[in-house]
Residue frames relative to the residue before (quaternion, step in Angstrom):
aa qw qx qy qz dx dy dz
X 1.0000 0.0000 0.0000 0.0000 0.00 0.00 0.00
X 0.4426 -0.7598 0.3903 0.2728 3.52 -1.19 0.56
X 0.4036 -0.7208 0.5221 0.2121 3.40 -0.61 1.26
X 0.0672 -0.7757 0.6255 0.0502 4.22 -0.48 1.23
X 0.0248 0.7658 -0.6262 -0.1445 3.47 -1.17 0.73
X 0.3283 -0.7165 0.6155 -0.0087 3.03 -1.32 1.00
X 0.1527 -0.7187 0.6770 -0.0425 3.09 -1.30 1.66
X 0.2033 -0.7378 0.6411 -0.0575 2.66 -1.62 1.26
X 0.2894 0.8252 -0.4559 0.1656 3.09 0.36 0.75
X 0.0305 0.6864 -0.7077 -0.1646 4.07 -1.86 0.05
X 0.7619 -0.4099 0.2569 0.4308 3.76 -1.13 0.28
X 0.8013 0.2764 -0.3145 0.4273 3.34 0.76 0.13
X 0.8111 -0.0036 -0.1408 0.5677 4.01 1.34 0.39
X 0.3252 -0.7033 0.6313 0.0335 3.39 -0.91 0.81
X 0.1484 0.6305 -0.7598 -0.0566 3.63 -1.06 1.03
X 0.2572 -0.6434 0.7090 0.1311 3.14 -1.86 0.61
X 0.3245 -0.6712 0.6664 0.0068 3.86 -1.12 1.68
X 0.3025 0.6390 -0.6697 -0.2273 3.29 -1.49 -0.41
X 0.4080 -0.6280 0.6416 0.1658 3.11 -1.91 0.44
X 0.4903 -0.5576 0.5539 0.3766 3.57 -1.63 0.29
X 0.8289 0.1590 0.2245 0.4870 3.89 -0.47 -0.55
X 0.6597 -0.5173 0.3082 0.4497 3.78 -0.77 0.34
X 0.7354 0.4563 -0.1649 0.4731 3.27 0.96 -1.56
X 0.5067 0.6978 -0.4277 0.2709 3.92 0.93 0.29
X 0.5385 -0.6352 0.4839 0.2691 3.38 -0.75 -0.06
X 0.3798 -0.7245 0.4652 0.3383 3.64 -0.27 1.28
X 0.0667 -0.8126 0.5733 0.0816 3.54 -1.18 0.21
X 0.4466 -0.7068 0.4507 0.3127 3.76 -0.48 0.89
X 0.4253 -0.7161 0.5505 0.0570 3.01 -1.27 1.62
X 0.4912 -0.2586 0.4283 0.7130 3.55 0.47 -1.96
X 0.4428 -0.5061 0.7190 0.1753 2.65 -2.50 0.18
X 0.1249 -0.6044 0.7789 -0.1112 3.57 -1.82 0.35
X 0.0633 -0.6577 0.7228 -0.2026 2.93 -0.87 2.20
X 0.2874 -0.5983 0.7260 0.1797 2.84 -1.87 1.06
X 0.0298 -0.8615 0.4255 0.2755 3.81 -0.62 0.26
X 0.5132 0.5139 -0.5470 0.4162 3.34 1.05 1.01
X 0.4593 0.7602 -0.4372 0.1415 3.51 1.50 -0.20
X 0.7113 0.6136 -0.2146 0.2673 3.36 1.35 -0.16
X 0.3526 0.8036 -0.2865 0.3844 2.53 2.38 -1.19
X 0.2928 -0.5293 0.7451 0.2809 3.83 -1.65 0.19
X 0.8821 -0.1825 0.3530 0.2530 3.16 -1.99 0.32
X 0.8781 0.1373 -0.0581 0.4547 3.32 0.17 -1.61
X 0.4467 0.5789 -0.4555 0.5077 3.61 1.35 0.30
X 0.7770 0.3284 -0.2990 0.4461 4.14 0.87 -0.59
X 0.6968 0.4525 -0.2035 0.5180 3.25 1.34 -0.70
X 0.0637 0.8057 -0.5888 -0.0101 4.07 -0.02 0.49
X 0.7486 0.4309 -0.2734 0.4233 3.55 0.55 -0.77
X 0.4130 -0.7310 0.4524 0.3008 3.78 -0.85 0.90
X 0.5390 -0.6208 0.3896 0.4151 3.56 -0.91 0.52
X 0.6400 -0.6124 0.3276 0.3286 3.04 -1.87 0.68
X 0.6316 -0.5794 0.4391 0.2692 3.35 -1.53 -0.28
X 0.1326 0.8451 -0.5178 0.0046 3.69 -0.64 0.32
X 0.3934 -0.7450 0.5064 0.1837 3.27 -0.88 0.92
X 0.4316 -0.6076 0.5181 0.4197 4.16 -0.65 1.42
X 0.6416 -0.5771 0.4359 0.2556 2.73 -2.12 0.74
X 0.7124 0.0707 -0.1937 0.6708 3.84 1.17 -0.05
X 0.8430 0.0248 -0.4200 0.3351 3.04 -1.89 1.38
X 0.8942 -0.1325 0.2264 0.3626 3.53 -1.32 -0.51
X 0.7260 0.5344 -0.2893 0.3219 3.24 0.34 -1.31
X 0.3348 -0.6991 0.6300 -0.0482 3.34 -1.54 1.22
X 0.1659 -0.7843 0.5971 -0.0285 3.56 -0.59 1.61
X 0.4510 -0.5670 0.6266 0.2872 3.71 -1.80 0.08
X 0.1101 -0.8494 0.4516 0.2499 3.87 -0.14 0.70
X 0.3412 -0.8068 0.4027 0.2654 2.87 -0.84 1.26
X 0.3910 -0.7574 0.4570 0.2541 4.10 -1.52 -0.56
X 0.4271 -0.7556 0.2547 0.4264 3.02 0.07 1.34
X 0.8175 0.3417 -0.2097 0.4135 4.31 1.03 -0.63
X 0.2829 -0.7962 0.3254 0.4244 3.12 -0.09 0.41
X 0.6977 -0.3744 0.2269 0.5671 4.02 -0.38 0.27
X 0.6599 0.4279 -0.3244 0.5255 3.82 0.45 -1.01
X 0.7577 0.2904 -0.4285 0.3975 3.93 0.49 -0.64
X 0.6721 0.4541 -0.4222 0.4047 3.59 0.91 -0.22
X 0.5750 0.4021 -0.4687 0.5366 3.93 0.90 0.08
X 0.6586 0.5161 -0.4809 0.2621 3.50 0.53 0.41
X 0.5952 0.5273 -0.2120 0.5681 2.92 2.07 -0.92
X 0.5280 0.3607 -0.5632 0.5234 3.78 1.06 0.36
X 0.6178 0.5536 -0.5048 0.2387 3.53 0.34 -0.66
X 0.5269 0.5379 -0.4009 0.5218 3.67 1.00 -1.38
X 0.6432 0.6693 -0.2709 0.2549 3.77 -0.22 -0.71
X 0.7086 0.5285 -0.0801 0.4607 2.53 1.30 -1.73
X 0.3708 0.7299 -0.2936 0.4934 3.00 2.20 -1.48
X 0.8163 0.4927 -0.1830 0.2396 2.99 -0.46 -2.55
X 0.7357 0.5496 -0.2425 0.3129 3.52 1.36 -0.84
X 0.7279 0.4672 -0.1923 0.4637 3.15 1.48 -0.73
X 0.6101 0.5074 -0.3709 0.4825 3.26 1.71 -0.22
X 0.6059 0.5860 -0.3852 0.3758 3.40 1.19 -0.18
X 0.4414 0.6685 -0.3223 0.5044 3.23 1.53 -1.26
X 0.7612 0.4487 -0.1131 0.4543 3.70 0.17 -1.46
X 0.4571 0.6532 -0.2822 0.5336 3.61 1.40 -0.41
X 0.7301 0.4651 -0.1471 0.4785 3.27 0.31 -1.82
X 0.7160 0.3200 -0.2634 0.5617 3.89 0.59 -1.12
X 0.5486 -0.6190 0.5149 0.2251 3.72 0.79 0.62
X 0.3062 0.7435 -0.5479 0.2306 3.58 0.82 0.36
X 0.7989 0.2178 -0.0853 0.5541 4.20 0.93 -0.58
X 0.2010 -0.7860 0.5698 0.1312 3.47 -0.66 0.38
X 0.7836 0.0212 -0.1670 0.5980 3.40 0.70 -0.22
X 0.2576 -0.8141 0.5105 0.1015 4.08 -0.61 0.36
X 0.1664 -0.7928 0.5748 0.1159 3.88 -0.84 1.11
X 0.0572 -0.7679 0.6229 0.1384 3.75 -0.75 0.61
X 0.1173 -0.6459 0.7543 0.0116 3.52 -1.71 1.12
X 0.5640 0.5464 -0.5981 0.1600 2.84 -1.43 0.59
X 0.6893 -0.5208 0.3008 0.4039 3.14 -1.74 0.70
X 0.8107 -0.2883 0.2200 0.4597 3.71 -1.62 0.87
X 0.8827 0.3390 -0.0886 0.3132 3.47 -0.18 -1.57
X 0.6445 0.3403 -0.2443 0.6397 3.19 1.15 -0.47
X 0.5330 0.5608 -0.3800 0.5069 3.88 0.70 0.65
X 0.6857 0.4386 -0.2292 0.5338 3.47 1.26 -0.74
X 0.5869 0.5013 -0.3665 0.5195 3.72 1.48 -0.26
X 0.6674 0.5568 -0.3038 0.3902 2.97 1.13 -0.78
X 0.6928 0.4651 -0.2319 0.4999 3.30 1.02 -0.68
X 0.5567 0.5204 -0.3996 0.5095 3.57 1.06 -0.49
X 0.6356 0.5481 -0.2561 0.4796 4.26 0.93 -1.39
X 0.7339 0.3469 -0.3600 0.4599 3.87 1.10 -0.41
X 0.5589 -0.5652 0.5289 0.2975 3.45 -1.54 1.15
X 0.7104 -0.3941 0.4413 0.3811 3.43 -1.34 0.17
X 0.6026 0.6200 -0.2855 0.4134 3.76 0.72 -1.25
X 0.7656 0.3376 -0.2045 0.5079 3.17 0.59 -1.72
X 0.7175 0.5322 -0.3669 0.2595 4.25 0.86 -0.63
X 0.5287 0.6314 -0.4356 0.3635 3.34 1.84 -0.76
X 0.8999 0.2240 -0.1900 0.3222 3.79 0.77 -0.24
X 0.1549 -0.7393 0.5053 -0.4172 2.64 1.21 2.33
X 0.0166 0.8083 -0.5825 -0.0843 3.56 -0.60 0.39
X 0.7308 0.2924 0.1035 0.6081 3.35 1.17 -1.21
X 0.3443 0.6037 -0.7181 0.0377 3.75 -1.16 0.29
X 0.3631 -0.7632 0.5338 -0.0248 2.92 -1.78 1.69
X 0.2004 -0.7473 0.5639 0.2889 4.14 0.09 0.94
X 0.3418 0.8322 -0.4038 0.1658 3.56 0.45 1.29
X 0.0665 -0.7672 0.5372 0.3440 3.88 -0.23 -0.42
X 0.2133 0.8051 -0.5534 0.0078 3.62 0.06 0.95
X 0.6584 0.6637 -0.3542 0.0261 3.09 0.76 0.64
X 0.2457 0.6194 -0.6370 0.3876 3.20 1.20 1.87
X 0.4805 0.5958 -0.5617 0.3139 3.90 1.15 -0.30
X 0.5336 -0.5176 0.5697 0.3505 3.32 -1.81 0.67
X 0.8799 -0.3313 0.2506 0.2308 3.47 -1.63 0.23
X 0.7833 0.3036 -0.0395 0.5410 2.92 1.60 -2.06
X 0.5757 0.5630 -0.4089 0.4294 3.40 1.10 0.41
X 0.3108 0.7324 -0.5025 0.3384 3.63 1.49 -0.32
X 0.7476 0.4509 -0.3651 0.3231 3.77 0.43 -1.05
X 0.5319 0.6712 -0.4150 0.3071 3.20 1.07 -0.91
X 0.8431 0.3823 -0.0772 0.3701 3.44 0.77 -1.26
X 0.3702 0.7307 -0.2581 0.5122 3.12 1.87 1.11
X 0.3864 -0.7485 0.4001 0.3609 3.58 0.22 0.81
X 0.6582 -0.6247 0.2982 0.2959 3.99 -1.09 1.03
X 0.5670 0.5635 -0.3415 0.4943 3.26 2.16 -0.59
X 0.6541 0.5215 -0.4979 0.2285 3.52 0.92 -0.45
């Protein structure tokens, strides 16, 4: 039987379920905290940006960054994801693989997984379920799954 894990995950924690077969019951694996995922902007970022001087005449700009701290500790966080599910990939630990999460942090997630680890995607949910308890995960699975 195939063995499905299911992430649940938003920029600031990441549980990982699995289930026997469609018709199983999800079951907590582990968790995976980011711990700046909560942080605001000006709680990660204290210092003011540097200075540079334009490339013709006088004038003297603030450089800016293209992420702001909270969007780039989210995009380590996916990563961090992307690594351990691959790791777990390789030892063949899942055969088929469900992502949740909310819109934006789903698209990091999907950008942080290798090709290997996306071909056995089955399911991705624009959801945040991850205050839902373990055994409700199915509920919010589609009747075909």
């Amino acid at each position: 039987m195939d063995t499905i894990w299911i992430v649940v995950a938003d920029q600031s924690q990441a549980r990982f379920l699995s289930m026997t077969g469609m018709r199983g019951k999800p079951e907590e694996l582990d968790t995976l905290e980011a711990p700046s995922g909560r942080q605001h902007d000006r709680e990660m970022n204290a210092d003011r940006p540097g200075r540079s001087f334009d490339s013709h005449g006088e004038g003297r700009h603030a450089m800016g960054k293209r992420n702001s701290p909270s969007e780039q500790a989210a995009i380590r966080f996916a990563e961090d994801i992307a690594e351990l599910l691959t790791a777990r990939h390789n030892e063949k630990a899942f055969q088929r693989l469900v992502l949740c999460a909310p819109p934006r942090f789903l698209g990091l997630l999907r950008e942080a997984l290798p090709r290997s680890v996306t071909r056995d995607v089955a399911l991705t949910l624009n959801k945040d379920l991850t205050a839902v308890k373990a055994g409700e995960i199915r509920e919010y699975l589609p009747e075909w799954f």
